[in-house]
C-alpha positions in Angstrom: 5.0 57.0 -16.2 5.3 53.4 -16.7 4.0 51.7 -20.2 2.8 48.6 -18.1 -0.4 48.0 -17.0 -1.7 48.9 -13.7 -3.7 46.2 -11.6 -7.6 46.7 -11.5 -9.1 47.5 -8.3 -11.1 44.4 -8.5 -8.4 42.6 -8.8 -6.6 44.1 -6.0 -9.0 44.2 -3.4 -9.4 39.7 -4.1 -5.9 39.7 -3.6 -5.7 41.6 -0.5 -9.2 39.8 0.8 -7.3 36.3 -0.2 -3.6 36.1 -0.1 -3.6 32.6 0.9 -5.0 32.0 -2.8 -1.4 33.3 -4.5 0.6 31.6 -1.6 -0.9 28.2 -2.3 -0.5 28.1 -5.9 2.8 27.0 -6.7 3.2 28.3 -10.9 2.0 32.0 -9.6 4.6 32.1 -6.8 7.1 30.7 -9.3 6.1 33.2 -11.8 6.5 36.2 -9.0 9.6 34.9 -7.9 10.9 34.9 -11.2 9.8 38.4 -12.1 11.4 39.3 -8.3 15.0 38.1 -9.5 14.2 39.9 -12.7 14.2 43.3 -11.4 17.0 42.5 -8.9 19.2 42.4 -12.3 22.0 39.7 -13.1 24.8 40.5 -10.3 22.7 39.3 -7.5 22.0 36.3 -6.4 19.1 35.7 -4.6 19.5 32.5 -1.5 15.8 33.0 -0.6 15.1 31.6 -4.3 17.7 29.2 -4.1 16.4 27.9 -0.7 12.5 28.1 -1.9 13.5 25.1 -4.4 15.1 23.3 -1.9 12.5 23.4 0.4 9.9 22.5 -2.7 11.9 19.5 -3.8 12.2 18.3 -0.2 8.2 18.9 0.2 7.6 17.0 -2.5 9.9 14.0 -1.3 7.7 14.4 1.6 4.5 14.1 -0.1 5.4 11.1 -2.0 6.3 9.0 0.8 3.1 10.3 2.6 1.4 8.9 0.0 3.1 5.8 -0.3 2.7 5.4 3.5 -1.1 6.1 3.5 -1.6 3.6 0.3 0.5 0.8 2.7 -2.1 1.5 5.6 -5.0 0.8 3.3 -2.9 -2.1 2.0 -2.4 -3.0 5.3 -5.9 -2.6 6.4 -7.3 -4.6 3.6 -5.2 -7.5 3.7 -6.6 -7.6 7.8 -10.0 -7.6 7.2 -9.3 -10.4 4.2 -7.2 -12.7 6.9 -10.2 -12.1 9.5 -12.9 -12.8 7.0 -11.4 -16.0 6.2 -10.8 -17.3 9.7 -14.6 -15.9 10.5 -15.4 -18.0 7.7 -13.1 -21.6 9.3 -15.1 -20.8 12.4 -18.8 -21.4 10.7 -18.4 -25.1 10.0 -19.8 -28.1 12.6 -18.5 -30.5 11.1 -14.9 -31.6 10.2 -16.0 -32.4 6.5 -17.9 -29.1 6.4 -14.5 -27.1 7.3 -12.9 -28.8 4.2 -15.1 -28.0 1.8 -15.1 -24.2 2.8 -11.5 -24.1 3.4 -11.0 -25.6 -0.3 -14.0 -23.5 -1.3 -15.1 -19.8 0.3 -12.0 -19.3 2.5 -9.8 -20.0 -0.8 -12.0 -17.5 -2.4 -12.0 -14.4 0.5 -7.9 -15.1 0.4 -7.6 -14.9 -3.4 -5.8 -18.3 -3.4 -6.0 -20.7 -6.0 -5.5 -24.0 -3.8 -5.7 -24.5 0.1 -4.5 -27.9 1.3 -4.3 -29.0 4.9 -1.7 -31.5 5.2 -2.8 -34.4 8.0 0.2 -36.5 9.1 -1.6 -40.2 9.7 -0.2 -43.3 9.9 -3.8 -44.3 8.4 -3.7 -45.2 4.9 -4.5 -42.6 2.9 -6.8 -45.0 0.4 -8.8 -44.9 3.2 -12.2 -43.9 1.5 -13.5 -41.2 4.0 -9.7 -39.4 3.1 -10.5 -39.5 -0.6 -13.8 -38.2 -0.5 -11.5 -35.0 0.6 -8.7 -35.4 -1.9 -8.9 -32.2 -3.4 -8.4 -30.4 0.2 -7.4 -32.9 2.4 -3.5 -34.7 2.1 -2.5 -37.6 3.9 1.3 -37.8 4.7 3.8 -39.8 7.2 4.3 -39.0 10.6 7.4 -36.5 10.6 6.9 -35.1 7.0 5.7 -31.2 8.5 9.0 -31.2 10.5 11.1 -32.6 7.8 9.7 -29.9 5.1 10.1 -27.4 7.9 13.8 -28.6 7.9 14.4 -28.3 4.3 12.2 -25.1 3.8 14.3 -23.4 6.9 17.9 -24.6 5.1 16.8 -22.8 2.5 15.6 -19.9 3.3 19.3 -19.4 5.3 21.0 -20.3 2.1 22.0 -24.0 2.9 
């Protein structure tokens, strides 16, 4: 006769009505596994156990990047609907003046941007006063200057 324990009926019969309730918890299966390898004694090894970590650790692994791949999505998705708020928001305006102030304003605020500025190559003076009513969105600058900073910003990027 042996001096432990025997299972409850109770407990029995909700094991045998839900199996999938031991299977899916990962300490009990560790726990039985252990107690398996137990009684098996010291002199034999058992590759089902060995493999059974493996294929947790690799699971895991899994999961993680699952989750870091879902949380890029969403990252993904929200940074969408942020650029096609804004652009919604460049389309509203009737006027050219109108587009400035949201572009410096509401569009600056949907893209979480401190400063917008829409650069205008002119040879018109920029102390033109209808320019500097716009100053804070609005720069003037020489023909050529967008394909000259393009130029330099390019060379640097490749390291020149």
């Amino acid at each position: 006769m042996s001096s432990k324990p025997a299972m409850t009926d109770r407990l029995r019969e909700s094991i045998i009505a839900q199996p999938d309730v031991i299977l899916e918890d990962r300490d009990l299966m560790r726990a039985l596994i252990a107690a398996n390898d137990r009684a098996m004694g010291g002199n034999i090894v058992d590759l089902r156990g060995i493999a059974m970590e493996r294929l947790e650790a690799r699971l895991s692994r899994l999961e993680d990047t699952h989750r870091a791949v879902i949380a890029a999505a969403y990252d993904n998705l929200s940074g969408t609907n942020q650029v096609h708020r804004a652009i919604l928001r460049m389309l509203d305006p009737t006027g050219f003046e109108e587009f400035l102030r949201d572009l410096g304003g509401e569009v600056a605020d949907i893209l979480r941007v401190d400063r917008m500025r829409l650069v205008l190559e002119s040879a018109q003076d920029a102390d033109d006063p209808a320019f500097r009513r716009l100053d804070g969105v609005l720069s003037i600058a020489v023909p050529g200057f967008v394909a000259e900073y393009r130029r330099r910003a390019g060379g640097a990027a490749r390291g020149r």
